[in-house]
Every structure is written in C-alpha cells, then in structure tokens.
C-alpha positions as CSV (number, residue, x, y, z in Angstrom):
1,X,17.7,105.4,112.2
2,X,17.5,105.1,108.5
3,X,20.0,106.4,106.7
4,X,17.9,107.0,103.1
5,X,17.8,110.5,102.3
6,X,14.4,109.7,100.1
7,X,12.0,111.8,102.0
8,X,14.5,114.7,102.2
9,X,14.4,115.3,98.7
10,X,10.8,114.4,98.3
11,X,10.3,117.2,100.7
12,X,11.5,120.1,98.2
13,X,8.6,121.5,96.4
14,X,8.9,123.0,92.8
15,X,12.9,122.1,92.0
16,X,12.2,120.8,88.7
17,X,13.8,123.2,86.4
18,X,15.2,125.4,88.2
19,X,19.1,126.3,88.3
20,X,19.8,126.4,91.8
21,X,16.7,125.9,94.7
22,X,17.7,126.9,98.5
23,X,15.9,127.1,101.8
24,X,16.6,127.8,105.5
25,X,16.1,125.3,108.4
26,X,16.8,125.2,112.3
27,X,19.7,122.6,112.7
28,X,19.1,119.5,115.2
29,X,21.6,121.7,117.2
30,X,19.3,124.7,117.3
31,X,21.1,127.1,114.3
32,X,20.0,128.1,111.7
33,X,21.7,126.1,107.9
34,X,21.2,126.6,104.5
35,X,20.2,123.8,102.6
36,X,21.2,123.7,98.5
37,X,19.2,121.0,96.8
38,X,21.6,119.5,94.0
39,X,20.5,117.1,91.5
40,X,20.0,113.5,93.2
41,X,21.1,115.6,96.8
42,X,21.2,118.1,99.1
43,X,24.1,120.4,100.2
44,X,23.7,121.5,103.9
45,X,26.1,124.1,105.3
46,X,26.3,125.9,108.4
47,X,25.1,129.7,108.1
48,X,28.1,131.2,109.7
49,X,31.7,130.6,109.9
50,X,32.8,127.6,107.9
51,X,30.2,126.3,105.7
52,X,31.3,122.8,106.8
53,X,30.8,123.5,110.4
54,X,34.8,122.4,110.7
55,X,37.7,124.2,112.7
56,X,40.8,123.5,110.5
57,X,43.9,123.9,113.3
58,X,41.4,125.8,115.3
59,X,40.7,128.1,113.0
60,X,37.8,129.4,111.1
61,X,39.0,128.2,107.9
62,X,42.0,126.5,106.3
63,X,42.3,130.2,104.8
64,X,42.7,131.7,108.2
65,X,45.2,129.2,108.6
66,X,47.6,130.0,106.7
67,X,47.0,133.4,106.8
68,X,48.3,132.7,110.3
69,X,51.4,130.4,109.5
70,X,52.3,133.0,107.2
71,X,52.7,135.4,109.8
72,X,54.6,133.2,112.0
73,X,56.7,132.4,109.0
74,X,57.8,135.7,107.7
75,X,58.3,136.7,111.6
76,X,61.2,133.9,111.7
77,X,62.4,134.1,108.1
78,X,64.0,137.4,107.1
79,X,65.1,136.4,103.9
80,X,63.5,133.4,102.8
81,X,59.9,133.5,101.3
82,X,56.8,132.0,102.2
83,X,54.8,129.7,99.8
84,X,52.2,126.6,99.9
85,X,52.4,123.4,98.6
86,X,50.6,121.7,96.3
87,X,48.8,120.0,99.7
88,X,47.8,123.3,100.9
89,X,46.5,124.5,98.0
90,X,44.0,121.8,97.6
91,X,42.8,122.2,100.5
92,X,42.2,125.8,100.2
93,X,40.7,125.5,96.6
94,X,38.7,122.9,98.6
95,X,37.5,125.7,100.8
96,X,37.0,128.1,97.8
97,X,34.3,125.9,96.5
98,X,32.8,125.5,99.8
99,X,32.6,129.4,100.5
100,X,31.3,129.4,96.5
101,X,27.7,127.2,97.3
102,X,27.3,129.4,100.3
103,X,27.1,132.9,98.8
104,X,25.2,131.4,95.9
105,X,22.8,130.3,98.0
106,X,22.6,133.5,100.5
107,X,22.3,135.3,96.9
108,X,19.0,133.2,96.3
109,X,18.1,134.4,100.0
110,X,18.6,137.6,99.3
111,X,20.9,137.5,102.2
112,X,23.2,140.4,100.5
113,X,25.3,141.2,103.7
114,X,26.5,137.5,103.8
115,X,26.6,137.2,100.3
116,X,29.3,140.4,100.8
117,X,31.2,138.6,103.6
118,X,31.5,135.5,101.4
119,X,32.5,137.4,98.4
120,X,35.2,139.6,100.0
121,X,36.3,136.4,101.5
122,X,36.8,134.4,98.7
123,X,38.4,137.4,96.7
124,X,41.2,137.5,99.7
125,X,41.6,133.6,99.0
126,X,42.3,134.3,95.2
127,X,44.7,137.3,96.4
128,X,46.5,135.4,98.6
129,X,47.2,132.0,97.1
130,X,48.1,134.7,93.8
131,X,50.9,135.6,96.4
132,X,52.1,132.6,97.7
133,X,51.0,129.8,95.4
134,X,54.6,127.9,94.1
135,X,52.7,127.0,90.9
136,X,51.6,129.4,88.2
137,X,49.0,127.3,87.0
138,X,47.5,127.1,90.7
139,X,47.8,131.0,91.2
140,X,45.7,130.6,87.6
141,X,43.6,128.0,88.7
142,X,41.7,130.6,91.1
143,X,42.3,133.9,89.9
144,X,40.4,133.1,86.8
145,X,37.2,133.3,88.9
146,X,37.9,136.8,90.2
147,X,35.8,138.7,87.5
148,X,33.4,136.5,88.5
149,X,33.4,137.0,92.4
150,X,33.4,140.5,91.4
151,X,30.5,140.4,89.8
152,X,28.4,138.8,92.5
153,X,30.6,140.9,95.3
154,X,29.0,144.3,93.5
155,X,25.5,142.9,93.3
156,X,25.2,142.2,96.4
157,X,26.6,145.8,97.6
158,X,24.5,147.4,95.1
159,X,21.2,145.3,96.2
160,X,22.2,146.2,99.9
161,X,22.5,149.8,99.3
162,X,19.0,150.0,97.5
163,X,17.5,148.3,100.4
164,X,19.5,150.5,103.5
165,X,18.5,153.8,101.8
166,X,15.4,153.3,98.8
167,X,15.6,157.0,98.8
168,X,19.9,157.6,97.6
169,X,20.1,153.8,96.7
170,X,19.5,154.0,93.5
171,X,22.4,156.5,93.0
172,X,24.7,155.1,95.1
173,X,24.0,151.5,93.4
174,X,24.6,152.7,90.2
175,X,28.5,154.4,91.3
176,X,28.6,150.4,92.8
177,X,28.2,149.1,89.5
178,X,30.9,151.4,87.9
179,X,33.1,150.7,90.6
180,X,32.7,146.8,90.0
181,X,33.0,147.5,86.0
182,X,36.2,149.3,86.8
183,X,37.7,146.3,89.4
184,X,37.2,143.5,86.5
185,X,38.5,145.8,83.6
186,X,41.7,145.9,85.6
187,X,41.3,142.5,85.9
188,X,41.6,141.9,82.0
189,X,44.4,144.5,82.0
190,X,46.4,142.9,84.3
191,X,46.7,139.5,82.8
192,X,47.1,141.6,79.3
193,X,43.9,140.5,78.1
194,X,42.1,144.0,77.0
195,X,40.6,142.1,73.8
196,X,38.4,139.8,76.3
197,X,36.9,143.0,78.4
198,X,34.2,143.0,75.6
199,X,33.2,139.7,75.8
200,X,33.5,139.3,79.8
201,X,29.7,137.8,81.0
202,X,30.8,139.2,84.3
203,X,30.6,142.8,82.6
204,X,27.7,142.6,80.3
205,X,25.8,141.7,83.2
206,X,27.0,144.8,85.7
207,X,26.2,147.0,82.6
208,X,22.6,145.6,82.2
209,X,22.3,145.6,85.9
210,X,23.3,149.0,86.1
211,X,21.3,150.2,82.8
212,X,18.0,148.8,84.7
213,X,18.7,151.2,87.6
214,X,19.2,154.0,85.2
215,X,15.9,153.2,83.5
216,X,14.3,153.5,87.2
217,X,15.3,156.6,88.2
218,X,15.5,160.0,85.4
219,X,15.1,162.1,87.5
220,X,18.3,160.7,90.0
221,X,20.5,161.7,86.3
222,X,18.8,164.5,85.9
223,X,19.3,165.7,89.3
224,X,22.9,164.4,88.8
225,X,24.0,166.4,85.4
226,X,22.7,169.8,87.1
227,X,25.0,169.1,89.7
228,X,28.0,168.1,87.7
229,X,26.9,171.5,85.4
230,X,26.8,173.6,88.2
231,X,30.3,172.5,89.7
232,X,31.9,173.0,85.9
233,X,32.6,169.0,86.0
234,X,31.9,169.2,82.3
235,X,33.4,165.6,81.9
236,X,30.9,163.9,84.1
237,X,28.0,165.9,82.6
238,X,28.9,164.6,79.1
239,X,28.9,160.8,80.7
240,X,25.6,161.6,82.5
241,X,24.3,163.0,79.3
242,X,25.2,159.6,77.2
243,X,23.4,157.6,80.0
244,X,20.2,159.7,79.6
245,X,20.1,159.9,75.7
246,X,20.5,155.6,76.1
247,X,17.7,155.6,78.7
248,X,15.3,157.8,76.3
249,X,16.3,155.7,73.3
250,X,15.2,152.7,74.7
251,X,12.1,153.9,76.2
C-alpha cells in the first residue's frame, strides 16, 4: 500500500483560503473521526476520548493520569506535597494542544456539546497543572490561554442554549455571555493585570457576540426591564436600559 498522502489532500474541496477546513469521516475501524486539513497535511483525531486514539497508563488521557497519581499521592503523603516534573508537564501541554485542534474543529462542526466537553476539559488541565506545576513559568506557560478557552467554552454554551430552547435561548445566551465576560475579568484581576481587560480579544469578542444577540431580540429586554421594574431591582433596569439605548443607537 502506498504510503503518499497526495490524493488525500487532493480530496478536500474549497481549502484555499480559509483559516481552518474540517470534515467528518467513518474510520477504517467503523467510528466516526474528524479530519483537520493543515497546510501540506491533514490532522485526524478520534471523535471521542483521546483525540490520539491512545490510553496513557490506561487511562483516558495523560491528564486523567495524574489526576489519579495525585490521589494516590496525597493518600500516602500527609505532609509532603504533590507536584510534576518537567517530564510530566510536557506531556500534558502535549495533550493540551491535542484536546486544542479537537474543539476547534467540533467548533467548525457546530458540534457545541463537544466543543463544551473539550473546553471544560482543557480549563481543568490549566487549573491543575496551575496547582501542581514546580515551575512558575510552566503554571504560566498554560494559564495564559485560559481567557481564551473561556471564550470558546461560553460560545459554545451560548450557541447550545439558542439551539435547546430558540424560544428563552436568546436570553439565557446573553446571561452566558456576561457570565463568560465576568470569568475572564477575574482572570486579568487575578494575575493583577486590570489595565489589559480593555484590550483582551477574548472580551471584545463575548461583547460583540453578546451585542448581536441583543440586536435580535428587543422585545426579550423589553420584557426584561418590566420585570426588573416590577420587582424594584432598579439596578438591573438601569443596565437593561443602557443595553436598549445601545441597541436603538445603532439601529
């Protein structure tokens, strides 16, 4: 069998220019992968569970692990503390990246309750090698990427609650955004680094995301400040107010 890889990437229609192209395929083994076509290649990773198809230790993922090592650590060690080398560490940052092309690529799908799983997953990696990292500058070396995570974490959530209910979706998106908004601003305040929220991509885009849901649906506010009115939350009615004198401004 010829090991070329030509007609494989001859067989992807319409890449040219385009930032990322994706597509779905039924495995030789009969399961479904996701194939991510790079420039000069393809990326092919397994739907479910690792995207490499591996079982590091038996496990899911390298991730899982240590999660698990940790646990029999800390069960043994009273007073000592738990931490990963530098060898772990590469392999989960390995992982990270791994994890990273799949939930782009479900994003593309519009696979949003994978794209959550993914997400959530990779925020817990950040979290935990944050924890137990012995280097600063590897705790760093992830966490960096969190406002970003975030960012896709609450799109997705938002997409999937528009599509589950088109009727309260709209409203329940746009809380989603604020609640995503709110996770990277502590984010910035955590690290001390207030004077960046204003130029964080990650927020600008849950803003304009959420400001194009508010544009599609007045009457949701409207319906909204007569509530907050009615139950004397005169602080919420002010913010409602603000978001409906934008919306009319820029209509």
């Amino acid at each position: 069998m010829s090991e070329d890889i030509t007609h494989i990437l001859k067989s992807w229609k319409n890449v040219s220019g385009k930032e990322i192209t994706v597509r779905m395929i039924s495995g030789d083994d009969g399961t479904p992968k996701i194939q991510m076509r790079i420039d000069m290649g393809v990326i092919q990773m397994e739907l479910d569970g690792n995207p490499s198809g591996e079982k590091p230790e038996g496990h899911e993922s390298w991730l899982q692990y240590f999660e698990h090592k940790r646990q029999e650590y800390e069960s043994g060690h009273v007073d000592d503390y738990y931490s990963l080398s530098p060898g772990d560490f590469r392999k989960l940052r390995h992982e990270g990246v791994q994890y990273y092309y799949r939930y782009l690529s479900l994003m593309e799908l519009d696979d949003f309750v994978r794209v959550v799983r993914d997400t959530d997953r990779n925020l817990r990696l950040f979290a935990f090698v944050k924890k137990f990292a012995a280097s600063e500058m590897d705790r760093w070396s992830l966490d960096q990427f969190r406002p970003y995570v975030i960012m896709m974490n609450t799109r997705a959530k938002a997409s999937l609650l528009l599509k589950e209910d088109p009727a309260q979706g709209v409203e329940k998106s746009i809380e989603m955004f604020d609640y995503g908004i709110g996770r990277i601003m502590n984010f910035y305040k955590e690290y001390g680094l207030e004077e960046e929220i204003e130029n964080s991509v990650e927020m600008s885009v849950l803003k304009a995301l959420k400001n194009e849901f508010i544009s599609s649906a007045p009457d949701t506010l409207q319906s909204k400040l007569q509530k907050a009115v009615s139950e004397e939350r005169f602080e919420d009615a002010a913010a409602i107010r603000d978001e409906l004198k934008g919306k009319r401004k820029n209509t």
